[in-house]
Structure formats: structure tokens, C-alpha cells
N, C-alpha and C positions, 0 to 999 in steps of 0.2 A: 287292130292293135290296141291294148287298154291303153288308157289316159296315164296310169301309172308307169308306163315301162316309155315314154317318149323322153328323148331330151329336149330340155331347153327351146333350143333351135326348131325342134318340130314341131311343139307347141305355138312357139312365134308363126311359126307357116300356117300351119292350122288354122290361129286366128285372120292373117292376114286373107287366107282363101275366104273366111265366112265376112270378113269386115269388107273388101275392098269390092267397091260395085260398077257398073258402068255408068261413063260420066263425071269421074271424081277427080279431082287436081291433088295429087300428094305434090308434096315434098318428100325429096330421097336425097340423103347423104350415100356416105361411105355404113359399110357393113356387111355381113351375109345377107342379113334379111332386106335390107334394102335393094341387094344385088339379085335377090332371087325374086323380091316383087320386080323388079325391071324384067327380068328375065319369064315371069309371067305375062308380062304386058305386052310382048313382043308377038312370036306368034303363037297367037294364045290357041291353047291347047281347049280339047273338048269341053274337060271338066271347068271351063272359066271363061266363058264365049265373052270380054268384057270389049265395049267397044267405047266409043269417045273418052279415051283418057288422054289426059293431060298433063305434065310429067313437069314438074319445075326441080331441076338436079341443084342442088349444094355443093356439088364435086365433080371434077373434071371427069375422075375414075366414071361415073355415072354415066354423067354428061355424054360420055365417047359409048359406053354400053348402050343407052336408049336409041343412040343415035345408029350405032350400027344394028338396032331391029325395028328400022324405020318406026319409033313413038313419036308422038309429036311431043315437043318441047316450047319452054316456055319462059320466063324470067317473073320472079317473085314483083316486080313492079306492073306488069302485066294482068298479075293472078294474087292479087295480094292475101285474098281468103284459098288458104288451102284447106283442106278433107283431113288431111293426116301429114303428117311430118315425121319421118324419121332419119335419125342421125346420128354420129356416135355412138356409143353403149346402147344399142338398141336393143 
């Protein structure tokens, strides 16, 4: 699919497929894109074999999703340098 014809939103996935590695602590709010990186973390599918992450949530919504695809979790006091952060208007 060309570059031209994607929304938004699939752009964002895009990049987060090429940005997000094994090993990394994000930070996740509330959002789609935040929702669908949890939702790659879980059980991760072929195309994103990612393993030791480490998931610090901003938001309960989150918080309750990571947690029902067994990710491990964590508290920003614990992990104070996070990889990426995303939140609101993402």
C-alpha cells in the first residue's frame, strides 16, 4: 500500500512497528496507538517476535489491558528512564 494513501493512524503503527525493539520500557497512556502497541506486546504475533518489555501504564484503561495479556508492568519510580512515552494526542 503506498505511503500516500494510509491514514494517520497507520502511519503511527508503521512507525511504531519499526521504532519499538526488545527490551524497551515505554510509557503508554490512553489512545489507539497506545492501545494497539499494548496490544502488540501481548501475544506477539510473528511479524514482532519482541521479548523483555517492560510496560510502565499512565492509565488504568491500559494498566487493566497489559495486565490481562500477561506484560509485565511496572511504576514510573521503578523505571524512571523510559524508551518512549506516549499519551494523550498521540
Amino acid at each position: 500500500m503506498p505511503t500516500s494513501t494510509l491514514a494517520q493512524d497507520d502511519l503511527k503503527k508503521l512507525a511504531v512497528v519499526e521504532y519499538v525493539k526488545s527490551g524497551m520500557i515505554p510509557g503508554l497512556g490512553l489512545g489507539s496507538i497506545a492501545a494497539f502497541i499494548v496490544a502488540k506486546f501481548g501475544p506477539r504475533p510473528l511479524e514482532i517476535p519482541l521479548t523483555n518489555i517492560i510496560e510502565v501504564p499512565t492509565s488504568k484503561r491500559t494498566q487493566e489491558q497489559a495486565a490481562s495479556l500477561n506484560i509485565p508492568l511496572s511504576i514510573l519510580d521503578d523505571h524512571p528512564k523510559l524508551d518512549f512515552a506516549i499519551e494523550g494526542a498521540d
